[in-house]
DOVONU-69174 format. One record per residue (C-alpha): residue in one letter; x, y, z. Coordinates in nm, 2 decimals. Layout:
REM residues N
residuo A	u X	v Y	w Z
...
END
This chain:
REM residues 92
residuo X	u 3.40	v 2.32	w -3.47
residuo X	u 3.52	v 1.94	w -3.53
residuo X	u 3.34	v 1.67	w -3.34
residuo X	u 3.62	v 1.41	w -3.28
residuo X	u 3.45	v 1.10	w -3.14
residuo X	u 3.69	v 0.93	w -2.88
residuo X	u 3.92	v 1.23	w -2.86
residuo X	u 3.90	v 1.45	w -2.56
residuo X	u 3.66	v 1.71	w -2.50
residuo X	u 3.81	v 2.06	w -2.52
residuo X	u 3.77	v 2.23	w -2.23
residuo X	u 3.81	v 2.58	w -2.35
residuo X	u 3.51	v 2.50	w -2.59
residuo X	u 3.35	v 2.35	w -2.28
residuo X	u 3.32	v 2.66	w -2.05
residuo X	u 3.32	v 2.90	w -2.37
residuo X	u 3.11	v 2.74	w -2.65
residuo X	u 3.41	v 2.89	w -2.84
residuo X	u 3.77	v 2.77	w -2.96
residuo X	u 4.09	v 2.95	w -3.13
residuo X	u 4.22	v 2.66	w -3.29
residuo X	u 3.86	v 2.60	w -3.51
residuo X	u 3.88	v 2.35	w -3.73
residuo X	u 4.26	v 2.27	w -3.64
residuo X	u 4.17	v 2.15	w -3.27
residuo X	u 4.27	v 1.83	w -3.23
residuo X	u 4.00	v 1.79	w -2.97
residuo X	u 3.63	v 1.70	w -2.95
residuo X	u 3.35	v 1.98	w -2.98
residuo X	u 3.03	v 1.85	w -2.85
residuo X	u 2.72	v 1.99	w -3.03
residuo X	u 2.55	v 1.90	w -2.74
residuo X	u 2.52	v 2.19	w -2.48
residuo X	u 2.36	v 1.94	w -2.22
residuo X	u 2.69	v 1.76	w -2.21
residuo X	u 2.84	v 2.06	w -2.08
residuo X	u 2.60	v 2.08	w -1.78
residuo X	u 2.69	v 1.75	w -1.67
residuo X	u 3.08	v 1.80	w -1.69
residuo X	u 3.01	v 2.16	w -1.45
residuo X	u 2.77	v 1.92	w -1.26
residuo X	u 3.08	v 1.68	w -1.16
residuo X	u 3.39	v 2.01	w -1.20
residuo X	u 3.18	v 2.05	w -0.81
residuo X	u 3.43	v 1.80	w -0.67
residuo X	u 3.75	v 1.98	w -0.73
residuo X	u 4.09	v 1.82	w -0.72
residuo X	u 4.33	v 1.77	w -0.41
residuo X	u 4.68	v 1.74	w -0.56
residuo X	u 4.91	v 1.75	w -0.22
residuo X	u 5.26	v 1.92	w -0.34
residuo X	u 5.13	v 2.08	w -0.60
residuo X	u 5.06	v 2.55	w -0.59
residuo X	u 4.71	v 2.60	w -0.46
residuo X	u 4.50	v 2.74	w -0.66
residuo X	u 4.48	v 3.11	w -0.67
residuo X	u 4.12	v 3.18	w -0.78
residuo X	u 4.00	v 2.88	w -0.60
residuo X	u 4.13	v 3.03	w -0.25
residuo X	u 4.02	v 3.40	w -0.32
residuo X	u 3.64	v 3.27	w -0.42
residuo X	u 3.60	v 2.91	w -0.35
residuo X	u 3.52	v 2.81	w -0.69
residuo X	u 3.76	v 2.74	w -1.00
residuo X	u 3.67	v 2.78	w -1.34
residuo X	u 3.91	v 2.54	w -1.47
residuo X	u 3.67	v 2.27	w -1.24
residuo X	u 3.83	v 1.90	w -1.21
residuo X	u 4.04	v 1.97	w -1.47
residuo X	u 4.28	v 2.24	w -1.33
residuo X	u 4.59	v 2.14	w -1.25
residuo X	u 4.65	v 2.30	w -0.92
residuo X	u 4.57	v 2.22	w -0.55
residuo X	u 4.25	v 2.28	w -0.36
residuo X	u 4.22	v 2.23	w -0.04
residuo X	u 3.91	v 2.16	w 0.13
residuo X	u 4.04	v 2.43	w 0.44
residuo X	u 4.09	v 2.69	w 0.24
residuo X	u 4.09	v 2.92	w 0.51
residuo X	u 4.45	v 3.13	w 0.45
residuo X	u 4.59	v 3.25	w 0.85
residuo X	u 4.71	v 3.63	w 0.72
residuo X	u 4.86	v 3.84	w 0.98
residuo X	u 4.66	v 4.14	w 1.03
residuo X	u 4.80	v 4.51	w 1.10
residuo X	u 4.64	v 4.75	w 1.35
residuo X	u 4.38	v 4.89	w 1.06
residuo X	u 4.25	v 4.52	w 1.00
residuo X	u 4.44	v 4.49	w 0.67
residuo X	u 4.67	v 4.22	w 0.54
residuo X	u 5.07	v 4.30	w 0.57
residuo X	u 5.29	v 4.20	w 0.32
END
């Protein structure tokens, strides 16, 4: 995969180690695996973005995979209120 100096990082290569594009990404591939450890290292501080659709994944499991760089909301309560029926499940 290219290295592109000064270009950003691709992220799909970043949690993969793989890319589709190959040699036609126009971003950076970091031989380096250690650099990919310190981007998951700070992806621990996820993004508030007030207005913007909460993240799915991040409110089912508490963790995104996408890290800093997703483009969705997460809260720090991410505690949903769902109304319950009489069996203790969610209602729709």
């Amino acid at each position: 995969f290219p290295e592109r100096p000064g270009a950003l990082d691709c992220s799909y290569f970043l949690r993969t180690g793989t890319c589709a594009y190959g040699r036609n990404c126009r971003y950076n591939h970091p031989r380096s695996r250690n650099h990919v450890s310190v981007l998951r290292e700070a992806a621990d501080e996820l993004p508030e973005r007030p207005g913007a659709i909460d993240c799915a994944y991040y409110l089912r499991t508490g963790f995104c995979k996408y890290g800093g760089g997703c483009k969705y909301n997460h809260p720090k309560n991410r505690h949903v209120d769902v109304p319950m029926n009489a069996l203790g499940l969610p209602m729709r």
